[in-house]
N, C-alpha and C positions, 0 to 999 in steps of 0.2 A: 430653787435654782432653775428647774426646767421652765419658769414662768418666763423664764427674763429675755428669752430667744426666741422669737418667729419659728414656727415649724407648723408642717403640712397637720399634726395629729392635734390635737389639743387635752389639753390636761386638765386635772377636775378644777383647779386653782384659776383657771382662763377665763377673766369674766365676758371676755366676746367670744367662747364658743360654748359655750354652757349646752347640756343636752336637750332635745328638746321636751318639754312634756308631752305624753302618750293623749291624744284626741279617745278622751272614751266615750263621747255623746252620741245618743242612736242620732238625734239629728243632723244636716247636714253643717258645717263650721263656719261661723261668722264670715270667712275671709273666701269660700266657694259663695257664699250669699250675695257678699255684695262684688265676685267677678260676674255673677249670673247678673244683679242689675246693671252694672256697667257696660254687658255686652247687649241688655234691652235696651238701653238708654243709646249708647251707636247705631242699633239696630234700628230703630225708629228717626235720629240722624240721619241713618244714611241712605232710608227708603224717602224722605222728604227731599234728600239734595237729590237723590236719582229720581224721583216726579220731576223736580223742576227744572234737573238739565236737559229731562226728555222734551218737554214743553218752551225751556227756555229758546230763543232763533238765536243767529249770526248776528254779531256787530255790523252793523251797516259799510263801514269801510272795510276795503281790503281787497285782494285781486280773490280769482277764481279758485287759484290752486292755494293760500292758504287757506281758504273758507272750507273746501271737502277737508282738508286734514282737521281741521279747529273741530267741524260738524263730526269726524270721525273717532276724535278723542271724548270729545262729550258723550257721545254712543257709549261708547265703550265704558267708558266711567260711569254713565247713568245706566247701565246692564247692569256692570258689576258689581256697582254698589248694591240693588233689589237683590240679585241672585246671592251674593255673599252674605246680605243682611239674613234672608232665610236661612241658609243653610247655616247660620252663628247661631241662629236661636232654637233652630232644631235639635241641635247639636248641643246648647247651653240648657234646653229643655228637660237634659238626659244627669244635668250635674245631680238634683236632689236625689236620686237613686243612686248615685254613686257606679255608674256606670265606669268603668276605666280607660274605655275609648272614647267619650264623649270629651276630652280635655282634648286626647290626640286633636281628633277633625277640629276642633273649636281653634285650638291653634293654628294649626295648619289654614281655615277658611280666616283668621284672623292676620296669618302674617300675609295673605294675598291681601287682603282689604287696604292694608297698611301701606303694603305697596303702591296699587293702586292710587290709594287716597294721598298718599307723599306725591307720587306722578304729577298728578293731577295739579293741586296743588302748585306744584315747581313749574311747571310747564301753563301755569294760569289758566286750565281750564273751570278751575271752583276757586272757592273763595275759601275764607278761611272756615268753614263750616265743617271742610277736610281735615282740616289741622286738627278740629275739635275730635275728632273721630279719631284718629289716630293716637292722640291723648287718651281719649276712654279706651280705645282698646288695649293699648299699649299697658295703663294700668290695670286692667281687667285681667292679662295674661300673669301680671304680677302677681293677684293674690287668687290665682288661679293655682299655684303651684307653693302655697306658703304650706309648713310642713303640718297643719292641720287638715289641711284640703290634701295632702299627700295620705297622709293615717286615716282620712275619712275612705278615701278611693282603693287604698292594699288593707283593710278589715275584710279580716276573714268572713 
């Protein structure tokens, strides 16, 4: 009878809240493995779009004072991208030891990038190569925190 009603607890009968099994493998879990390649794999995205918006010039048309702002946002997204992309992999560098702050800063350096790279993006300073980036990392946070990757990181 308690199956039959939505409630906050779930019960042993609830086949969508089932417990979850205990992570006992010395090594690190599938699902930290592959957020660690998804944030190498952005990481390496987003140091290529920040070479080439650093390198890429102005559109030929356009008055004076849009071209500083356009020139200014490209800056700044081709900084952020390099500097963010490092500090993602330093930071992801730290997942196979099971560090329990290395997730913190990884997401944190990871919802700036997002940011950024959404910005950018909407405001048509990049192309879709941002979108792509945003996708990997977006999924990367996902099984960043799947409940294997959680028992790998609070083991005593």
């Amino acid at each position: 009878m308690a199956g039959m009603f939505p409630t906050m607890v779930g019960g042993t009968n609830d086949p969508n809240r089932r417990p979850a099994r205990p992570y006992t493998g010395e090594e690190w879990p599938p699902a930290l493995r592959t957020s660690y390649w998804l944030i190498i794999a952005a990481a390496v995205l987003m140091l290529v779009t920040g070479m080439v918006l650093l390198t890429a010039g102005f559109p030929e048309a356009g008055d004076e004072q849009f071209r500083e702002a356009f020139m200014r946002n490209t800056r700044v997204t081709a900084l952020g991208n390099i500097v963010l992309a490092l500090c993602m992999v330093v930071a992801a560098a730290q997942f196979p030891k099971g560090l329990k702050g290395a997730r913190g800063w990884a997401c944190g350096f990871i919802a700036v990038a997002i940011f950024i790279n959404l910005a950018a993006f909407v405001i048509q300073v990049t192309s879709w190569a941002s979108f792509a980036i945003v996708v990997a990392l977006t999924f990367a946070v996902f099984f960043m925190f799947r409940p294997a990757a959680n028992q790998f990181v609070e083991r005593p």
